[in-house]
C-alpha positions in Angstrom: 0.0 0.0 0.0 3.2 2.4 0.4 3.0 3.2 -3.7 -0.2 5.1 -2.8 2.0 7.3 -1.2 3.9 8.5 -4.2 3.1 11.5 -6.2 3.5 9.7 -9.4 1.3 6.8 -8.5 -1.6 9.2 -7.5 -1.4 10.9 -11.1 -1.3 8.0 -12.9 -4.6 7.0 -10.7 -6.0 10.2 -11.9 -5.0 10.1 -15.1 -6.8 6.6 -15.8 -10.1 7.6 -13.7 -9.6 11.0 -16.2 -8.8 9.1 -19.8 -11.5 5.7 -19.0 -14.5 8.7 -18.8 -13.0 11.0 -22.0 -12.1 7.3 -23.9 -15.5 5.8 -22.5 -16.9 8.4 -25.0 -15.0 9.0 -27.6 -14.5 5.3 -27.8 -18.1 4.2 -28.0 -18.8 6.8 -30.8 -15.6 5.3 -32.9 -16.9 1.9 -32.4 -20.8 3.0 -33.5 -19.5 4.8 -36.0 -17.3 1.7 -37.3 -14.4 4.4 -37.4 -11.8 2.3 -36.4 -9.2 2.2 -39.1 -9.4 6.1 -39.7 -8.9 6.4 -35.6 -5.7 4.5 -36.3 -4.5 6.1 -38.9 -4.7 9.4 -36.5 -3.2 7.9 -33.9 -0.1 7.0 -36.3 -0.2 10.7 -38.1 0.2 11.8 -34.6 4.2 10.6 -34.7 4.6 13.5 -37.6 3.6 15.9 -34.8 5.9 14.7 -32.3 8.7 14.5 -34.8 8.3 18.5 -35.5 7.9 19.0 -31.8 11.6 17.2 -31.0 12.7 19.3 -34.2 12.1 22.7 -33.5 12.4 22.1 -29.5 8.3 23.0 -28.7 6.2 20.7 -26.2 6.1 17.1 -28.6 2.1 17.2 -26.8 1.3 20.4 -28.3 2.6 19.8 -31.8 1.2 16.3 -31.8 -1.7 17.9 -30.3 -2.3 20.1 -33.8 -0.7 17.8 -35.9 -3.6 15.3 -35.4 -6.4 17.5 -35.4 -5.0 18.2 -39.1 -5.1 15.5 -40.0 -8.4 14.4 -38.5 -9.9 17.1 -40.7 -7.8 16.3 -43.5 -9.2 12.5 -43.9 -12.7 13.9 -43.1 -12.5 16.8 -46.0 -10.7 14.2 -48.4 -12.9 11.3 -48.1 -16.1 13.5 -48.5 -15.6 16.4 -50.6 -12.2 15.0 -52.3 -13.6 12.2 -54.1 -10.9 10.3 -52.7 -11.7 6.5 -51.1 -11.5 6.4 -47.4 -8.8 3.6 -47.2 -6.8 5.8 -49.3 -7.1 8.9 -47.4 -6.2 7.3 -44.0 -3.5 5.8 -46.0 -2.0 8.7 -46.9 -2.2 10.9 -43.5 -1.0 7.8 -41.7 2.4 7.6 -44.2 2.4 11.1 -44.0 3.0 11.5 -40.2 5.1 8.5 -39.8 7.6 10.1 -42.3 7.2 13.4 -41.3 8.3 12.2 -37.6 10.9 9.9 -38.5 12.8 12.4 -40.3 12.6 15.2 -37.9 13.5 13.2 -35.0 16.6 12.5 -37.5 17.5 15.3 -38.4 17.0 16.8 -35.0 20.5 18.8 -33.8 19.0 18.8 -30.0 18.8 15.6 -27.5 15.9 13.5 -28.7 13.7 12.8 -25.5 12.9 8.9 -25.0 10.6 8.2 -27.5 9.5 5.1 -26.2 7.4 7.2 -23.8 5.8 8.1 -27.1 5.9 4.9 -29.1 4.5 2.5 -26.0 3.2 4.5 -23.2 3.7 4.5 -19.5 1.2 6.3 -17.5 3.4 6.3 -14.5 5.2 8.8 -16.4 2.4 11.8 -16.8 2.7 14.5 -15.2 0.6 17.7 -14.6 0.3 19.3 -17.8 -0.7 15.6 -18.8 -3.5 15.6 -16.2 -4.2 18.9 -17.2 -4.8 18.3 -20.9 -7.2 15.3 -20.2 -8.9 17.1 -17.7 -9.5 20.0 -19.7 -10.3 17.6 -22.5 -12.7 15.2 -20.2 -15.0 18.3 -19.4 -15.1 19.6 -22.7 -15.8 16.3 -24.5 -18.9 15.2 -21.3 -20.2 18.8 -22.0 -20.9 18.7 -25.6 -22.2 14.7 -25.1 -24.8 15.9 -22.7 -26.2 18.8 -24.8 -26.0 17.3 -27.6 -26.5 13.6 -26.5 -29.9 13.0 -29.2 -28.2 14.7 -32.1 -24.9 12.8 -31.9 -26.4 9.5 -31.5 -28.8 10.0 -34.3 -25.7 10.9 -36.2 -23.6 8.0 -35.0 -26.7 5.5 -36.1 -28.2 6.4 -39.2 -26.2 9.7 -40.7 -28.5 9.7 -44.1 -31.8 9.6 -41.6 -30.0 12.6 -39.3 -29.4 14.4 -42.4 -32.9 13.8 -43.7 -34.4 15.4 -40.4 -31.6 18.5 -40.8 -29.2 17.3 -38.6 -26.1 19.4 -39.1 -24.1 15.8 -39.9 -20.8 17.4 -41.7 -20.2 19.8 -38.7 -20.8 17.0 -36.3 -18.5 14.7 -38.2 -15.5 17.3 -38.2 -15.7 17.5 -34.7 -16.2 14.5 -33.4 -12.9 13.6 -35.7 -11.2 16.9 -34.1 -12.1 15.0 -31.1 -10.7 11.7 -31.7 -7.2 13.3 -32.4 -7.3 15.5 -29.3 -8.7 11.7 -27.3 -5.5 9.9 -29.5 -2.9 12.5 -28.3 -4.3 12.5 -25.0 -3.9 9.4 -24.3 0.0 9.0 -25.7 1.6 9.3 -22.6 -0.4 6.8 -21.3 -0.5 3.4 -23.6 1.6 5.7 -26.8 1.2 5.6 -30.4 1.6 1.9 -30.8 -1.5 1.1 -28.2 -3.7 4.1 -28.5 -6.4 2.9 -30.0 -6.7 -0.1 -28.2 -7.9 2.0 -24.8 -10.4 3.4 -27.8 -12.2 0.0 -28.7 -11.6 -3.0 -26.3 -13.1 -1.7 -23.4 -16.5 -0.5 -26.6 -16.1 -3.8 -27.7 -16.7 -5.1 -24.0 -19.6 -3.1 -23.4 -21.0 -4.0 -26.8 -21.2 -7.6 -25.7 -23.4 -6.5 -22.4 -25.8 -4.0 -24.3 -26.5 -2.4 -27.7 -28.1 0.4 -25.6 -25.5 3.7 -26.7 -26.2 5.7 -23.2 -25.4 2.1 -21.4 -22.4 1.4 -23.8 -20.9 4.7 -22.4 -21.2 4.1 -19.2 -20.1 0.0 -19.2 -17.3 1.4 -21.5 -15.8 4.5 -18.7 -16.2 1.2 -15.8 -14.5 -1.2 -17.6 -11.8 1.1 -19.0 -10.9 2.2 -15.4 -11.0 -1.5 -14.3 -8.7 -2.8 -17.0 -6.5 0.4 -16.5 -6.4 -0.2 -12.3 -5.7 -3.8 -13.0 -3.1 -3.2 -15.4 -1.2 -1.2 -13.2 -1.2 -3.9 -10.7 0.2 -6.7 -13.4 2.6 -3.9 -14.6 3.9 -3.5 -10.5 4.0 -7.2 -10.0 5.9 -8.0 -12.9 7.9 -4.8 -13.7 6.4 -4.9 -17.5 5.5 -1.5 -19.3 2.0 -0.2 -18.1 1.1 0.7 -21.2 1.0 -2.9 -22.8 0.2 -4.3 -19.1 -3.3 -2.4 -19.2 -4.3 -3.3 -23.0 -3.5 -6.5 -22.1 -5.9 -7.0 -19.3 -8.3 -5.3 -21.3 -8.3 -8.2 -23.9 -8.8 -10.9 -21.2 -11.3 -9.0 -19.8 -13.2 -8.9 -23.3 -12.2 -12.7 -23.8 -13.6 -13.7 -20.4 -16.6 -11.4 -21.4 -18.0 -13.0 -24.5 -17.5 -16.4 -22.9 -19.4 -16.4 -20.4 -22.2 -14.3 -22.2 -22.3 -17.2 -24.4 -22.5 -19.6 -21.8 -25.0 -18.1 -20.7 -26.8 -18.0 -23.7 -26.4 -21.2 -24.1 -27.9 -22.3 -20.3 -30.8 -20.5 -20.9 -31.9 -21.9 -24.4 -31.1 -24.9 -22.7 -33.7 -24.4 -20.4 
């Protein structure tokens, strides 16, 4: 019980109470929305932004930060005014940010910081301009979900219907993806570039097994990230492994053990 004591342990406790409720949203949105793949593609462009960071010596965060919304924008604008397949438009940001960040981090005349921090996450690491951002970023994200809890949903659902009844569905879907990058980079120092979107879907795909309800997913999604997160943080202090890959990790078993007994219980109660 003594790690309770140190300051680092208590913000990465905040920080996964903080990023299970802003990921528990974003997250069940991207999964609705079947947005998956472009989420990824983000999540990869997101290096290009770090890579100018370490360049011109500015906060990696920050230029990741606008780097991503970019780019979010950028596969939203191509794919539905450019005329330009969706596949191929996530292809292209996601190449584009990986080389963009590979070569600035080379050519970089200044100390690299560890990247690693970047690449795989370790929320034992964040700090309070971390905790800041996702705070910050929590609020905002809860704010515009509960005033505008109807219209998103509708949007998430059936987007031709929503548009049908006037919905505003192209300003929804540029911010919402403005939203998923700001979620993505977020999130970095916690599980990093390589995991990201993991924290974004398994804990979805959990809920989705134990409702189809979206207000329930939301909620089952925010408990069952925080569970996976406080769980990984104990397999990641027993075993002295990366807390990034320690809390995605639990999070699959979690869904694993999920869907098996959902379907043994299916099965009991045909049986009877």
């Amino acid at each position: 019980m003594e790690i309770f004591g140190y300051v680092f342990f208590q913000h990465a406790l905040i920080g996964a109470t903080l990023a299970s409720i802003l990921c528990g949203i974003i997250g069940t949105y991207i999964v609705t929305r079947r947005l998956v793949f472009i989420s990824g593609g983000i999540t990869h462009a997101s290096f290009g932004g770090i890579g100018l960071g370490v360049y011109y010596g500015a906060n990696p965060i920050v230029s990741a930060l606008g780097f991503s919304v970019l780019c979010a924008l950028g596969v939203q604008w191509m794919s539905h005014k450019g005329n330009i397949r969706e596949d191929s438009t996530i292809a292209f940001f996601w190449t584009l940010g990986m080389s963009v960040g590979i070569i600035c981090c080379f050519l970089s005349p200044d100390f690299i910081p560890d990247l690693n921090s970047y690449l795989f996450g370790s929320i034992l690491t964040i700090g309070q301009e971390d905790l800041l951002l996702l705070g910050s970023l929590t609020i905002v994200v809860s704010l515009l979900f509960l005033l505008f809890f109807r219209t998103i949903v509708s949007v998430a659902f059936d987007p031709v219907f929503a548009r049908a009844q006037g919905l505003p569905v192209d300003l929804i879907g540029y911010v919402m993806m403005a939203l998923i990058a700001m979620t993505i980079v977020a999130t970095l120092r916690m599980v990093g570039i390589v995991l990201a979107i993991s924290l974004l879907t398994i804990p979805q795909m959990t809920a989705n097994v134990l409702t189809c309800d979206y207000g329930k997913m939301v909620g089952i999604s925010i408990l069952v990230g925080w569970v996976d997160c406080m769980l990984g943080l104990a397999v990641s202090y027993q075993l002295n492994v990366p807390s990034g890959a320690a809390i995605i990790l639990v999070s699959i078993i979690v869904y694993t053990l999920t869907k098996i007994i959902k379907k043994l219980t299916e099965r009991c109660t045909v049986a009877e």
